[in-house]
Residue, then its C-alpha position, 0 to 999 in steps of 0.5 A: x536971138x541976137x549974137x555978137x561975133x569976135x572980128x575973127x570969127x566974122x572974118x572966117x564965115x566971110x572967108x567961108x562965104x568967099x568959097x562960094x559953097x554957102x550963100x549966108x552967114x545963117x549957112x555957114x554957122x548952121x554947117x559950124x554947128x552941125x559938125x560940133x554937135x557931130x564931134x561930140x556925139x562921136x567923142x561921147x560913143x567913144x568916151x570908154x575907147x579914149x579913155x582906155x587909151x590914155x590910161x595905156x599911154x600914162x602905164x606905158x609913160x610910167x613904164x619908161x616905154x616912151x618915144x623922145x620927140x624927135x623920134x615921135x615926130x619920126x615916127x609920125x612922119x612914117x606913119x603919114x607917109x604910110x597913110x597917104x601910099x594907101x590911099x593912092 
């Protein structure tokens, strides 16, 4: 099989190699793979959860129970602060 790479996705394995933590393109690629298919996998278990959390969103948006982005970002912040103190 023969593949044919954008210049920035050649660029990005090359910067992956650099790292030292693989010794070919065929290794990082592999890697690249492996974890799509593993992020599918997850998104396809958890497709009924997602689902049912954006249906919450849209009730809650039609509702007008909504935050402005700034105090989204607000609270994103909080919520990251908070993250990062339990895991210390």
């Amino acid at each position: 099989m023969t593949i044919t790479l954008r210049p920035e996705n050649e660029e990005l394995i090359a910067q992956a190699m650099q790292t030292g933590a693989y010794q070919s393109p065929d290794e990082v690629i592999g890697r690249a793979l492996r974890m799509l298919h593993s992020e599918e996998e997850w998104l396809l278990d958890h497709k009924a959860e997602i689902a049912a959390k954006i249906e919450r969103a849209f009730g809650q948006f039609d509702r007008g129970e909504f935050l402005s982005a700034e105090e989204s970002q607000a609270d994103m912040e909080r919520r990251k602060a908070a993250w990062f103190r339990e895991r210390r």
